[in-house]
Each structure stands twice: as C-alpha cells, then as structure tokens.
C-alpha positions in Angstrom: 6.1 114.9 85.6 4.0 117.4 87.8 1.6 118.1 84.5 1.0 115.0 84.2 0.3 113.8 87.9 -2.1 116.9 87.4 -3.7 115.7 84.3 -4.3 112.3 86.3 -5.5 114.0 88.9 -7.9 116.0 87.2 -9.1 112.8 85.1 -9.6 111.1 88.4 -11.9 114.1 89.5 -13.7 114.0 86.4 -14.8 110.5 86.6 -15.8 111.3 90.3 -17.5 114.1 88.9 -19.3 112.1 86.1 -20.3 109.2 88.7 -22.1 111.9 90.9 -24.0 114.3 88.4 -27.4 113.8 89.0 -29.6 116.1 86.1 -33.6 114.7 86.1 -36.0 114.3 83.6 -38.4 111.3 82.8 -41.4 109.8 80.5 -44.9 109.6 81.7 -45.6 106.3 82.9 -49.2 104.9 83.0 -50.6 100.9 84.8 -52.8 99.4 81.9 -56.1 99.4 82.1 -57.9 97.0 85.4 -61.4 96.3 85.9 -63.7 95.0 88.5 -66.5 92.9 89.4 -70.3 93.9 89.6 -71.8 95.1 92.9 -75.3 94.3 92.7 -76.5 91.8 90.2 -80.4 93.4 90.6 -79.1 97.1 89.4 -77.3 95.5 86.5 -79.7 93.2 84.8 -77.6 94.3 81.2 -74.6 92.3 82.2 -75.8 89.5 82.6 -77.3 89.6 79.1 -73.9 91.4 78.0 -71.7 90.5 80.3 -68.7 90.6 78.3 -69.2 94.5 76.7 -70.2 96.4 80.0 -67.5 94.5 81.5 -65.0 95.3 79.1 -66.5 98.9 79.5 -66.3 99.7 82.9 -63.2 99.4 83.2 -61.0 101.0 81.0 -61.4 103.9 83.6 -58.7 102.9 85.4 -55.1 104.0 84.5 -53.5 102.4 81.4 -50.0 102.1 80.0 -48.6 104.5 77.9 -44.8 102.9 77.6 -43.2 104.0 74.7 -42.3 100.2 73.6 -45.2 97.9 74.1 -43.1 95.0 73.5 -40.6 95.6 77.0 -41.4 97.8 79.9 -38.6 99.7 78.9 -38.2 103.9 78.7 -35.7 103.5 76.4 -35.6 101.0 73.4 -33.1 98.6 71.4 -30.1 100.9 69.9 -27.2 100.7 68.4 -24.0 102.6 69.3 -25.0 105.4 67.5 -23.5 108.3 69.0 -25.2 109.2 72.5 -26.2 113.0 70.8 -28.3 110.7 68.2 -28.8 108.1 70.0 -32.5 109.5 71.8 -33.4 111.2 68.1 -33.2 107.6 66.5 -34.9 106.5 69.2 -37.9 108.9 69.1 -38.3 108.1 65.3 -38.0 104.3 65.6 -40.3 103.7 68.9 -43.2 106.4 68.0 -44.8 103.7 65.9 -45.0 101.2 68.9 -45.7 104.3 71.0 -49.2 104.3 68.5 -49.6 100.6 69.3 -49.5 101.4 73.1 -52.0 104.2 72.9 -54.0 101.6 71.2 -54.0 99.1 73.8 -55.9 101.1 76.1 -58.8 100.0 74.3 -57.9 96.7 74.3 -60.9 94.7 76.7 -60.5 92.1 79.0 -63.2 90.6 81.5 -62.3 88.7 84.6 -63.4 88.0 88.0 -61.9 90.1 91.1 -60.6 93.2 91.9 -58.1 94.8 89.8 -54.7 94.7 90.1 -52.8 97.8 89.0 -49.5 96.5 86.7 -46.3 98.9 86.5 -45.5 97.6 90.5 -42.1 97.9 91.1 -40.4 97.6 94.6 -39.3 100.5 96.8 -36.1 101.7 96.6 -35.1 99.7 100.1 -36.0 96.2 98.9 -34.0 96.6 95.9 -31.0 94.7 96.7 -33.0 91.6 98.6 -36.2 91.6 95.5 -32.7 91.4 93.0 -29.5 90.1 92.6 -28.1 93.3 91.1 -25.0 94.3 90.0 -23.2 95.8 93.0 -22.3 98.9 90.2 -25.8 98.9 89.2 -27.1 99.4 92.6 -25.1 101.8 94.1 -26.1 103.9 91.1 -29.6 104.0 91.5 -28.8 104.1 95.1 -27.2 107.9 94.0 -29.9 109.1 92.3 -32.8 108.2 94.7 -30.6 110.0 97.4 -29.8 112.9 95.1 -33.1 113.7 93.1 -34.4 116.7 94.9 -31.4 118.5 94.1 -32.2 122.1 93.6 -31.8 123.8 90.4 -28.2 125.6 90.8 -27.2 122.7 92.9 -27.5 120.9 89.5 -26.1 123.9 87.5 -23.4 123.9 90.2 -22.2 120.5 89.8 -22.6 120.7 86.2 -20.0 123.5 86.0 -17.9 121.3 88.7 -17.5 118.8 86.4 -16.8 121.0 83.2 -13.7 122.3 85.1 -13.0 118.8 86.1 -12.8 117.7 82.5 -11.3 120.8 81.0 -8.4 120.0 83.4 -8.1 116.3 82.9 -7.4 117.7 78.6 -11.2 116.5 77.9 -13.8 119.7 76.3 -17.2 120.0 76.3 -19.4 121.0 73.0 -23.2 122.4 73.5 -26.2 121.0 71.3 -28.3 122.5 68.6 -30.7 122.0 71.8 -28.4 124.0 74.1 -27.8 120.4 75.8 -23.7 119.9 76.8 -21.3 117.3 76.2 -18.6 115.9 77.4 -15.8 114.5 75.9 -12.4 112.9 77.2 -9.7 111.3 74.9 -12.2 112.0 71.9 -15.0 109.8 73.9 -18.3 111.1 75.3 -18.4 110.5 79.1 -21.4 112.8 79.3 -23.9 115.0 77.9 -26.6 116.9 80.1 -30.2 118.7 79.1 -31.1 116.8 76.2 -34.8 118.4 75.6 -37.9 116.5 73.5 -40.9 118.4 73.0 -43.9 116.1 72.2 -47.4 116.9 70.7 -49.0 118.6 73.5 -45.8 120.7 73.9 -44.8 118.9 77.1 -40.4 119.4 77.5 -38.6 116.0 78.7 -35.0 116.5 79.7 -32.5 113.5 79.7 -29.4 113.2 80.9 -26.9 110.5 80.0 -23.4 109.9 81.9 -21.0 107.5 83.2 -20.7 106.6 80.0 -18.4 103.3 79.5 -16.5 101.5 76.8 -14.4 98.3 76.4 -10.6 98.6 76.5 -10.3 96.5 74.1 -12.7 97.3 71.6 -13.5 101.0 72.4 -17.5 100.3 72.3 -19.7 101.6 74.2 -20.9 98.9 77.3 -23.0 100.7 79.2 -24.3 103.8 80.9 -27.1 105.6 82.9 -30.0 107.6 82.2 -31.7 109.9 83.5 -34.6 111.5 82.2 -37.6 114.3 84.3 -40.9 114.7 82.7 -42.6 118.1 82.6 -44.1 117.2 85.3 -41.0 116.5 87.5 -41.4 112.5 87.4 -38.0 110.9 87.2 -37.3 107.9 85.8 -33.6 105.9 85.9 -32.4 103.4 83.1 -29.0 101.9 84.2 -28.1 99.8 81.0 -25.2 97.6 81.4 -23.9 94.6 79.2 -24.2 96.2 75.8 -22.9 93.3 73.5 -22.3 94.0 69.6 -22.4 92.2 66.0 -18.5 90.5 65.7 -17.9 92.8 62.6 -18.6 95.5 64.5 -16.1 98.5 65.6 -15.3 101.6 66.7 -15.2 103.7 63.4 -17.5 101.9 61.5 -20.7 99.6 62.0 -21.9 99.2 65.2 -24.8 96.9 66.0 -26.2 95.9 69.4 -26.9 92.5 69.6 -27.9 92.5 73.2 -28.3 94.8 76.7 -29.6 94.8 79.9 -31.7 97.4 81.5 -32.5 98.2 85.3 -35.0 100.9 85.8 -36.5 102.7 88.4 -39.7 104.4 88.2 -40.5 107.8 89.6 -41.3 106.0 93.0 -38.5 104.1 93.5 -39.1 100.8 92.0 -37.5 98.7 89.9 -37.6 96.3 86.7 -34.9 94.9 84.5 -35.2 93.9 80.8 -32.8 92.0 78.9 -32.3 91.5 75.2 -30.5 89.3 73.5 -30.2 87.8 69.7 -31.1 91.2 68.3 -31.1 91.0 64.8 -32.2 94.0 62.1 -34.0 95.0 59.6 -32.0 95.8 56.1 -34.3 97.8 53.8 -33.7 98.6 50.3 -32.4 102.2 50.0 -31.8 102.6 53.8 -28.9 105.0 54.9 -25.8 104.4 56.4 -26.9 105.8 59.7 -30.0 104.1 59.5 -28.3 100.8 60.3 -29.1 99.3 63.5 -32.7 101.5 64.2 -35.4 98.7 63.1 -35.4 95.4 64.9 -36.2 91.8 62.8 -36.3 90.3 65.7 -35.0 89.5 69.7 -35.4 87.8 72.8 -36.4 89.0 76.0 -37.0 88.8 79.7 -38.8 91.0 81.9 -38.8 90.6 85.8 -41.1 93.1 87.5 -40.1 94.2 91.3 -42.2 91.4 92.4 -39.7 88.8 91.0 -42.1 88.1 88.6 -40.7 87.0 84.8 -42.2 87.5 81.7 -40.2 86.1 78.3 -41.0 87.4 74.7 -39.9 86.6 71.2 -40.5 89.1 68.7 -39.8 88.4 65.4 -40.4 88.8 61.9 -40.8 92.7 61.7 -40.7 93.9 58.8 -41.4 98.0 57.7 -42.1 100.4 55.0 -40.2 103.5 53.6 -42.4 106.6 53.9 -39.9 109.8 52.9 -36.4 109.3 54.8 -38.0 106.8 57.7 -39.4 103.5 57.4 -42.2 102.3 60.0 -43.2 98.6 61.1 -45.5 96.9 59.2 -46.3 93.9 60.4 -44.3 91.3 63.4 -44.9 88.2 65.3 -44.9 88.3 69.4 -44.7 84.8 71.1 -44.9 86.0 75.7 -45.2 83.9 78.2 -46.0 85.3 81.8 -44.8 84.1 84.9 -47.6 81.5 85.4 -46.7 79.8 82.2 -49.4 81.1 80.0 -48.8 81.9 76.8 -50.0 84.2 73.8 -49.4 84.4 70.9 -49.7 88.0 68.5 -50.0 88.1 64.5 -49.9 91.7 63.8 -50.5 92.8 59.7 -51.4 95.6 58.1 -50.0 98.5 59.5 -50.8 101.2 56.8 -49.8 105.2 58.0 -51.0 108.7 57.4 -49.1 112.2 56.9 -48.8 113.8 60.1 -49.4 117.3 58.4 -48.6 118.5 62.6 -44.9 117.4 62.3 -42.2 119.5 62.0 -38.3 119.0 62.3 -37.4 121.3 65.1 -33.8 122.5 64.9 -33.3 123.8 68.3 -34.9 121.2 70.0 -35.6 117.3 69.3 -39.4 116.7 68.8 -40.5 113.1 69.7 -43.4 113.3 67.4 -43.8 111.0 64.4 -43.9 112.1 60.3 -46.1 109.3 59.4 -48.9 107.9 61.5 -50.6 104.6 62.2 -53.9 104.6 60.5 -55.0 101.0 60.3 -53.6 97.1 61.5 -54.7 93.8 62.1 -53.5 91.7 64.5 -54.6 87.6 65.6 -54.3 86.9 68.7 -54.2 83.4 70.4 -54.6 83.2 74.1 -53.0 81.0 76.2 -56.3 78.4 76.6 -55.6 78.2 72.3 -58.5 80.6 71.5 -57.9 82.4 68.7 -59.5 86.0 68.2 -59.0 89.1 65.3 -58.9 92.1 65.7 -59.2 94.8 63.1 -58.5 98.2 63.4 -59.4 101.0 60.7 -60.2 105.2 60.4 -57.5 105.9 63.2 -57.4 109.5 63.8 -55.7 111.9 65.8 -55.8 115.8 67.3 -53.5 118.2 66.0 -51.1 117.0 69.4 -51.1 113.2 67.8 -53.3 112.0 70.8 -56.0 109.3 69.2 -59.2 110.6 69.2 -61.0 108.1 66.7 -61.0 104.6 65.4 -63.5 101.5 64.6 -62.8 98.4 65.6 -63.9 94.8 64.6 -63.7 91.7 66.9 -64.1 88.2 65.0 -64.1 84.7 66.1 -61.4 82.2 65.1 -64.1 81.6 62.3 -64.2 85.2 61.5 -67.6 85.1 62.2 -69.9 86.7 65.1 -68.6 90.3 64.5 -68.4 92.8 67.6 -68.3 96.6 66.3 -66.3 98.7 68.1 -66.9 102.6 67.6 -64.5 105.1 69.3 -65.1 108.7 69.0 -64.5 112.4 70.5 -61.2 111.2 72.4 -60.1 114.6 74.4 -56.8 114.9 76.6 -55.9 116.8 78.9 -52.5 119.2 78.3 -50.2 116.5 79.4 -51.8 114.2 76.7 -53.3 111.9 79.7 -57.3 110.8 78.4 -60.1 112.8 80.0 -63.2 111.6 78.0 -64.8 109.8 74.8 -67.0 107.7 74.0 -67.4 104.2 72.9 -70.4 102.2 71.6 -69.6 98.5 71.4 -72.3 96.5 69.1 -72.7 92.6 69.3 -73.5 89.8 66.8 -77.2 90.0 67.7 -77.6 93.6 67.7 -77.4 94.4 71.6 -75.6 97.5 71.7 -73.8 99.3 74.8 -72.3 102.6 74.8 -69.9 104.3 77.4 -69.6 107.9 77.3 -66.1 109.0 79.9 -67.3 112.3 81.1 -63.9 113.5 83.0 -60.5 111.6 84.5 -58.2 113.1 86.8 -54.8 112.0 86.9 -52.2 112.3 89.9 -48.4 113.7 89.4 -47.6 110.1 88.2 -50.0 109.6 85.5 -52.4 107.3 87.8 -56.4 107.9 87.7 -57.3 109.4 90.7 -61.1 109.8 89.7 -63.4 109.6 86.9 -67.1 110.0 85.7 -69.1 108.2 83.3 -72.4 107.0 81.9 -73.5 103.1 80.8 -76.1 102.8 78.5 -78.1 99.6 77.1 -80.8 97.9 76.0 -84.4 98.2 77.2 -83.4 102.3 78.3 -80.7 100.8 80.5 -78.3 103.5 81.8 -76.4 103.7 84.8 -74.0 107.0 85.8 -70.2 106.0 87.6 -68.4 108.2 89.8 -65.7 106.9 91.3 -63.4 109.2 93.2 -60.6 109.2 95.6 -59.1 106.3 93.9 -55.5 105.8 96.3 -52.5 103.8 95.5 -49.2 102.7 97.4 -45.8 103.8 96.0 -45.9 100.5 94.1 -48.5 102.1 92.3 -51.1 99.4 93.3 -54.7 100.8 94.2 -55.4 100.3 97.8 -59.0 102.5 98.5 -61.7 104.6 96.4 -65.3 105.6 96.6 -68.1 105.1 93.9 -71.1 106.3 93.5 -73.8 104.6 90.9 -77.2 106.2 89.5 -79.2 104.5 87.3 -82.2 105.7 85.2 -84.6 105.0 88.2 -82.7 107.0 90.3 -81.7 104.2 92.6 -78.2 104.6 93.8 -75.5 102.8 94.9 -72.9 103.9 97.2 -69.7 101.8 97.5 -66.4 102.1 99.4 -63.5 99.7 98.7 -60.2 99.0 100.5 -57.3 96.7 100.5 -56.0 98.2 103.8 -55.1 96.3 106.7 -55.2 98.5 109.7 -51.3 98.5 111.8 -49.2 97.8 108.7 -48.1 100.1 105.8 -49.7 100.3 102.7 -46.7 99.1 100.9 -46.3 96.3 103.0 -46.6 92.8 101.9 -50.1 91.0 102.7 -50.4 87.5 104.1 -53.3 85.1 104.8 -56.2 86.4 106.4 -55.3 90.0 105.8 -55.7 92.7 103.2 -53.7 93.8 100.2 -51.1 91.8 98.0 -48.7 89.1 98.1 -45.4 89.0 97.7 -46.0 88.5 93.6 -48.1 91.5 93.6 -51.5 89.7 93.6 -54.7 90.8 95.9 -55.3 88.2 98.2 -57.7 90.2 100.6 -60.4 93.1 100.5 -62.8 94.9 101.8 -66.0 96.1 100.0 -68.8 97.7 101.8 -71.6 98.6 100.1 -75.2 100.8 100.4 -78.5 100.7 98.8 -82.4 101.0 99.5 -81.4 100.6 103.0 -78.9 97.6 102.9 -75.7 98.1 104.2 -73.5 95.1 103.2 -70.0 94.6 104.0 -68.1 92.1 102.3 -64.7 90.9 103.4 -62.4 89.0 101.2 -59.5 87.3 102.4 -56.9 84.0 101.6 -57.1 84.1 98.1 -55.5 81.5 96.3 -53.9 81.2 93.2 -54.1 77.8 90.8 -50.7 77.6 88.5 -52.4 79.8 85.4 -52.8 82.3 88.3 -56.7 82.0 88.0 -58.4 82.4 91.3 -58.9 78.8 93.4 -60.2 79.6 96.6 -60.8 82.6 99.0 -62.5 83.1 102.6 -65.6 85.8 102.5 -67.7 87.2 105.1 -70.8 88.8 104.0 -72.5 90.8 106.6 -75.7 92.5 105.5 -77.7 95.1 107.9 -80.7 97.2 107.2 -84.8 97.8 107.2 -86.6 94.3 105.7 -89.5 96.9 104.4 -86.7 99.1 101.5 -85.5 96.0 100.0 -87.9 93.8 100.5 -86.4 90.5 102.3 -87.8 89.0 105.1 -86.0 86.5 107.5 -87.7 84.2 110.3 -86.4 85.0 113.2 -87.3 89.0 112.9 -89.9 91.3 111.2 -88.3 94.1 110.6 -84.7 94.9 111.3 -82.2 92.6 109.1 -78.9 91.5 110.7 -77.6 88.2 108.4 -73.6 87.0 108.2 -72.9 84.5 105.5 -69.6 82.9 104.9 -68.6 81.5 102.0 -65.2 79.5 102.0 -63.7 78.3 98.8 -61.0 75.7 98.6 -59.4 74.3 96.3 -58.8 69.9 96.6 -57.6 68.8 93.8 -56.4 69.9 90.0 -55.0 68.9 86.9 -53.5 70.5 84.2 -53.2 69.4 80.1 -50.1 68.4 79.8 -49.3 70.2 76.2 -50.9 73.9 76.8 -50.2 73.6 80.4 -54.1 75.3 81.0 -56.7 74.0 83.8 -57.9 70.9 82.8 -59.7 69.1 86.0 -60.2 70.8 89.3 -62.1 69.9 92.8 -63.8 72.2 94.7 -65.1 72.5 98.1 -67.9 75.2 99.4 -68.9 75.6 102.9 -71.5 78.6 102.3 -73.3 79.4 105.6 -75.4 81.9 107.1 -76.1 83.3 110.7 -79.2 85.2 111.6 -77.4 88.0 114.3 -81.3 89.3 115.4 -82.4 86.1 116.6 -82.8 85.1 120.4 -83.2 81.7 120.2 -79.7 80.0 119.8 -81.7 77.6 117.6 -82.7 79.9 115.0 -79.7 81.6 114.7 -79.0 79.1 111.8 -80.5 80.3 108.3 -78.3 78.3 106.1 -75.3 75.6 106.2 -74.5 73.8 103.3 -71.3 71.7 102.1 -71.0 71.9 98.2 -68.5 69.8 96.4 -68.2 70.8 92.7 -65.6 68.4 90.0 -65.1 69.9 86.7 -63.6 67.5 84.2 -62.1 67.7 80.8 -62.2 71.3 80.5 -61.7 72.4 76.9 -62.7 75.4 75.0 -66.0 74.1 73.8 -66.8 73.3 77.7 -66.5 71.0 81.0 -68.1 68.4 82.8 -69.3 69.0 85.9 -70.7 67.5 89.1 -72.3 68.8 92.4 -73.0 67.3 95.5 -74.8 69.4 97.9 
C-alpha cells in the first residue's frame, strides 16, 4: 500500500514537473515585405512613368516573412501522430518545400498608397486573455513560459534533472536521442522529450522542446501538447496545440491521421495568433511507405486570427507531389483566402519542378532541416479580389551552398498572357543567420522601360526585423537615386513606429526625411485613436508624421483620422501640410512675402457615400468630399492670409476593372 501511495505520489510530481519545464528554442520569424509612398514627386519623375516597378522596388527593403508554411502563420505544420521523436524530422522534410515558396514571396510586388504596415502583429502578452477567448489551459501555459523564459542555463538543466527523478519514481524512464535530446516516457507514453537540435543551411542550431504531452483516455491518441522551440539567436517562440482530432479508423498501434488541430502561438515578444485546421485530408502516392502516411496534405481548411482579432480563412486543396528518391515534394495546389475585409484571392500554383541539393546530407547526430531536392521552377495564376487575373512564372531558381536563393527570372503576364514584365534576380547574399543583405533586381516592362535596384546592405535586429538598409534606383533617361534608410524602430507588436532616410540622386540633390507614428504621452504599443498617431485597434495606421528637407524646404506633414472603406482601402484622412523655407532655393513665390516661405495647407478627406457590387463584394460607387485649403503664416494683413480654399466633391460610378465614371464639382 505505501509503494504504491509512493508511486502516486511520484506520478503526481511528475506531471507537476512536466507542466513547469520550461527548455527554449525558436524559428526565425520575419513581417513580409511593406512599402511606402513617394516623397517628392519633382525628384522622382521615373515613377510617374513607371510607377508600378520603382514602387514595387522600393520596398522590398523592408522585413519579409520567412514562415516555414506560407499557407498558415504557423511554426509548426499539419502532422500526424507520428511519434513526437519523428514528429519535427517529418516535419522538416514535408514543409522545406513551402519553406522555398516563402523565400520566394519576398519578391513578390505589391504597390499601394500609404505607409506600410508591418504584418506578423501579435498582442502583448497582457492583452492576451481580453484580445482572445482562450482556453483557460491554454493561457495559463503561455502565461508559464513568458514568466519563465529567462531561466538560466542550469536552472533549466536543474529542473530537467528534477523531473527525470520525478518520473524514474512515478515507474516512467527516460531514453536520450541520436541527437543527445531526452525523453520521457510514463506507462509506455512520451510525456516529454527536451533539446531536440536542427541544424539548417547556414549552420544555425534550433532547440525544441515538447511536453505536457496529452492523450485521450479512451483512445490513447495524442490531443495535444506544447512547444517550445529557441533559435540561435535566443528568440523563443511557443506553439500550444490543442484539439488534435483523428481519421475514425485511426488508433493507437496502427494508422494515425490528423484530421484537425488548433494552434495558439506566441511569438518571441509576447504576442499571439491561433490557427485552426480542420477537414485535413492526404495525399496517397504510389510506392509511399508506411511511415510516410499522413506527411503530405490534399487538402484543409483554415482560420487564422492575428492578435488584432483579425480573421483570415483558407482552403487549400488539390496538392498533389512527386517522388524524388525516398521523399515526394508538392507539385502543384489550389489556395482559395479571404482576409478579414472580405477580399478574396484566389492561387493556381503548377509546375513545381526540383533540383539535387548536392549540399544535403543526412546527419546522424543531429536533425538537419535542410531539403534533398530543391524548387527550381513554378507557375502560379493568381486572381485578386477585384477578379483580375495575373501569371506568374518562375524559372533558373538557384541557391548558395547554405540553400539561401540567390538567383531566379521571373515573368509577369496579363490575364491575356500578354504585356510581359521581366523580372531578373541576381547575386542574392545572406548574412550568417540566412537573413538577405543585398542583390540586385532589374525589372523590364512591355515597352522596354527598364528599372534596376541594386540592395547594397540590410541590417537586421535580434528578431529578424530590418533595422536599416542601403540601396540604389536606377532608370530611364540616366535616372538614379541612392536610399539610406536607417534607424528604422518598431513596437513589441513588431509594427514600425520611426526611421530616417536619406535620398541622393544623380544631381546630387538630396532629400532628408524623418518619419514617425508616435504620439507623444502614450506608449508605443498603445492603441491609436482619431486624431492621434499610430494604429488601431485592427492593426491599421490611422495617423503619421512625415517631415521632410530639401533645397531649403522644410515640410512637415501630419496625417491623422484615417478611415477605412469595407475592402480596407483608404476613404478619408485629415492632413496638415506645413511648408517653411527661402522662396529663392526652390523657387516658389507667394503674395504676401518676397522671400521667407511660411504656407499651411489642409487637406480633409471624407468619405459620404459608397456602394459595393453585390457578387465580388469590391468598391463599386463612392462619394467624396475635399476641403483642401491653404494659410499664408507670413502675411500681415488678416485678408491675405488666405491663399487657397476650395470645396471638391468627387462621385465615382460603376467602377470595374476596365475603369470608372467620375464627376467633380469644385
């Protein structure tokens, strides 16, 4: 009777023990790529003759996502119950190809109007429980490993050894990996298993820990767990996955196919996501292994929410893949996602073709997350959610002996495959942590105009985000411009509040511009409202501050009450515009005064009326209305203060992609 109140006892400790360990580790995680607006129109004469390439140039700069499954912001993909000491080698195998895709992405272009907003936001620690209606379980774990992730070393160790005693005495035993990793096992199932170690390409080490381990009573499966993985770096990053569901002919000794899950993760800084699958259905290839079942998706459903509260749903299906050696590797799938303002695209991606990666080698001692085969060429049609279609084509992908991309051409076609835009991408270099320091990329249009953006250097912060960068813009008619952009600051949501640029063009005119979404008195991570600085509650920049210098001008723009339509397209915003300098450098000359220039315009934007097509659920009528003034501050007669005040009312009607109607009334 006493053994066995011990034994109880000792299993009681054990599963305190297992509740409590805390070992770190984590996967880089990088915001896709934002851009921004033009400064001054008269310095860049190319953009408005190619606006779309130097836009889509600029602005790759800034940090992009390097998630290891492009099709859920998750740091750990689909599995089945594979064993938990296979379960992250199947996973490296399976998601490298989509890993490939992601790298891709970064040179994926889009051009719109505003400043950028960073994606990858997720909400402090502290507002998790009021941004989601979590799992009580589920937050009180992540609540223990915020609290306990600066353990030290041997405080780790320590409690490590704690809780092999703890299961030793509750009649459990613990087993070491190949990779020197330990696990632990009670009543013949794994609770635990600690210092899990992937090497990658550039020979960065990222250590995973999985415990409190679970399984159904009734059918002894796996239902959840937590992970916790540290980066090389020492970022941390926390999957809780709970609600494992499974095929009905699945079972403990034989098959075992997840058919849905749901993730909650928290970033390095505290915030937090959730993914959920469901209706996962897989792959079954001619001559694939036993083990093997379960490792390629056909198809799922899912839901993202970001911390914001913000929900994005995908359907993937379709996948299909091709057996290279022992592995097979996706080929082509279909991606139907729908953001939170309703818009929705739609992916066709062909063609995936792979290369021997003569780099690869099966490590014994350690699991490598690096791929046998690799992606070499794809197509993929993409429809956006206005119902233009576009193709892109991808061929002559290369890579560095560390499998970071360092080559590729691209063409863009119209949904008449005509008007072809040539994308060249060369000389990709990385940094040791495989982050993107520099390349170039020359971007050729239909009727020859030709732009070409050479990265000089990028520097990256602990996290992975771009705190500065140099590069050149060249163009037409000897066009070329140098960027330097520096000091480039973000909250711990990871959205950009403040950086510095400098521009040089071939003149040697210059451009010096400072930019912040700060509002003085409140926290950077606080939560902007109308009439100040920074972003909403759904993550969007409703306010700024841009303040800009050149051939004497000094002009300080302030942007604030930005407004959203339903496609989350910009509707209306408040600026002030207040421009200071010598009339002689730039040439202007106002009424009132000869030579000292002192002029405040506003311009208010709002929004009266809109209408949306009732099938895509796109912008199909909107009103307008413009006050745009300006105040001459130099002036001494009250009477000439006045330089401009004009009401503008602008309709556009039956908006379509081949154009609009439009009226103005000034």
């Amino acid at each position: 009777m006493k053994k066995a109140l011990k034994k109880t006892i000792a299993a009681v400790v054990a599963i305190i023990q297992i509740h409590t360990q805390v070992v770190f580790a984590g996967l880089p995680f990088f915001p896709q790529p934002t851009q921004t607006p033009s400064f001054l129109p008269s310095l860049l004469q190319i953009i408005k003759k190619n606006a779309k390439p130097v836009g889509l140039v600029v602005f790759h700069a800034f940090p992009f996502s390097n998630l290891i499954d492009p099709r859920g912001q998750t740091d750990i993909p689909q599995e089945t119950q594979t064993p938990p000491d296979r379960i992250l080698d199947r996973e490296e195998r399976q998601m490298s190809i989509l890993r490939q895709l992601e790298d891709l992405k970064v040179f994926k272009q889009k051009t719109f109007e505003g400043r950028p907003e960073l994606p990858g936001r997720k909400a402090d620690i502290l507002d998790t429980l009021t941004t989601y209606d979590l799992n009580t379980n589920v937050g009180e774990e992540l609540k223990r490993v915020w609290e306990t992730r600066k353990q030290s070393t041997e405080s780790m160790e320590a409690s490590v050894q704690s809780l092999r005693r703890a299961i030793a005495g509750a009649g459990g035993s613990m087993r070491y990996g190949q990779d020197g990793s330990r696990m632990f096992f009670l009543h013949g199932f794994m609770v635990a298993h600690f210092g899990q170690r992937f090497v990658d390409g550039n020979g960065q080490v990222t250590t995973v820990d999985t415990r409190s381990i679970k399984y159904d009573k009734k059918s002894r499966l796996q239902t959840g767990f937590t992970r916790i993985s540290r980066d090389s770096r020492g970022n941390i990053t926390t999957t809780v996955r709970t609600g494992i569901r499974y095929s009905d002919d699945s079972h403990q000794h034989g098959k075992q196919l997840v058919t849905a899950y749901k993730d909650t993760i928290m970033d390095p800084n505290g915030n937090i996501s959730l993914v959920e699958r469901n209706n996962i259905e897989y792959f079954q290839g001619h001559g694939m292994k036993k083990r093997q079942r379960g490792m390629y998706e056909a198809s799922y459903d899912e839901v993202e929410v970001d911390q914001f509260g913000n929900e994005t749903t995908r359907r993937w299906e379709n996948g299909d893949y091709i057996q290279l050696e022992d592995n097979f590797y996706l080929t082509r799938y279909d991606l139907t996602e729908t953001d939170a303002d309703h818009n929705t695209t739609n992916i066709l991606w062909r063609g995936g073709n792979y290369q021997k990666n003569h780099n690869y080698q099966d490590l014994k001692s350690i699991n490598t997350s690096r791929q046998e085969y690799l992606l070499s060429e794809f197509t993929q049609i993409i429809t956006d959610p206005r119902g233009l279609t576009r193709t892109e084509i991808q061929r002559g992908i290369e890579y560095n002996n560390q499998d970071n991309l360092i080559a590729f051409d691209q063409t863009n076609l119209n949904a008449n495959h005509a008007l072809p835009t040539e994308i060249r991408f060369r000389n990709g270099e990385y940094d040791e942590y495989g982050q993107q320091t520099a390349f170039e990329r020359t971007e050729t249009t239909s009727d020859g105009s030709e732009v070409k953006v050479t990265r000089l250097d990028t520097a990256y912060n602990r996290i992975g985000d771009i705190t500065s960068y140099s590069e050149t813009t060249e163009g037409d008619d000897d066009y070329k411009v140098r960027i330097d952009r520096y000091g480039i600051e973000y909250n711990n949501k990871r959205q950009q509040m403040a950086y510095k640029e400098n521009q040089l063009d071939q003149s040697g005119r210059s451009i010096e511009t400072e930019w912040s979404a700060r509002t003085e008195g409140f926290s950077d991570d606080a939560v902007a409202t109308l009439g100040q600085k920074g972003y909403d509650e759904r993550g969007r920049l409703i306010g700024f501050e841009e303040t800009t210098k050149a051939e004497g001008l000094t002009v300080a723009k302030l942007t604030t009450d930005i407004t959203f339509d339903q496609n989350g397209q910009q509707a209306g915003s408040k600026e002030m515009i207040h421009t200071t300098g010598q009339v002689g450098t730039a040439g202007i000359s106002v009424a009132s005064h000869e030579n000292v220039l002192d002029v405040t315009r506003f311009l208010i934007t709002e929004r009266v009326d809109e209408d949306y097509n009732e099938d895509t659920g796109q912008l199909s009528y909107y009103e307008d209305r413009i006050t745009d003034y300006t105040i001459d501050n130099t002036a001494e007669n009250p009477e000439d203060m006045l330089l401009r005040d004009l009401l503008i009312e602008v309709t556009r009607s039956n908006i379509t992609l081949d154009g609009f109607e439009e009226e103005r009334h000034t």
